[in-house]
C-alpha positions, 0 to 999 in steps of 0.5 A: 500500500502507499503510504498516505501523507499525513503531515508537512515535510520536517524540511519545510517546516523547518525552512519556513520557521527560518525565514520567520525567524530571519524575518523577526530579526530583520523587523527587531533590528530596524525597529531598535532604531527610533527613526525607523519606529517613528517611519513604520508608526507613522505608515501603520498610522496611515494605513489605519485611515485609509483602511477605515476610510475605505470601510465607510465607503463600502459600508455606504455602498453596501447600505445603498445597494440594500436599500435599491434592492428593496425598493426594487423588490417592493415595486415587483411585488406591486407590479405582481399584484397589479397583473393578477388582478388583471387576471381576475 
């Protein structure tokens, strides 16, 4: 019988927990300088915004898209009625 993959590669893995760990070293360097934690607060500080600016115009959007929808629903529900009274 084959044998089943049950797991991930121990190489893999462990090349991956390297480059995290690579990575983690990298960003605790660059950090301990005062002027690169001012620079990466103010891009995350940035990002914020826009994100939260984003998330307001797409909860605008999706609120207007509802309310189109509904309306919608409602004239074909009028418009039903009108055609099965036609029918009567």
């Amino acid at each position: 019988m084959a044998q089943e993959n049950k797991g991930l590669n121990p190489f893999a893995t462990g090349v991956a927990g390297a480059v995290i760990g690579a990575a983690a070293a990298a960003a605790a360097i660059a950090l301990s300088d005062e002027k690169n934690r001012k620079k990466a607060e103010k891009v995350l500080d940035d990002m914020q915004k826009e994100g939260s600016k984003v998330l307001k115009e797409i909860t605008k959007r999706a609120i207007e898209l509802k309310d189109a929808i509904g309306k919608g629903a409602s004239e074909a529900k009028t418009e039903i009625k009108k055609l099965n009274s036609k029918k009567k």
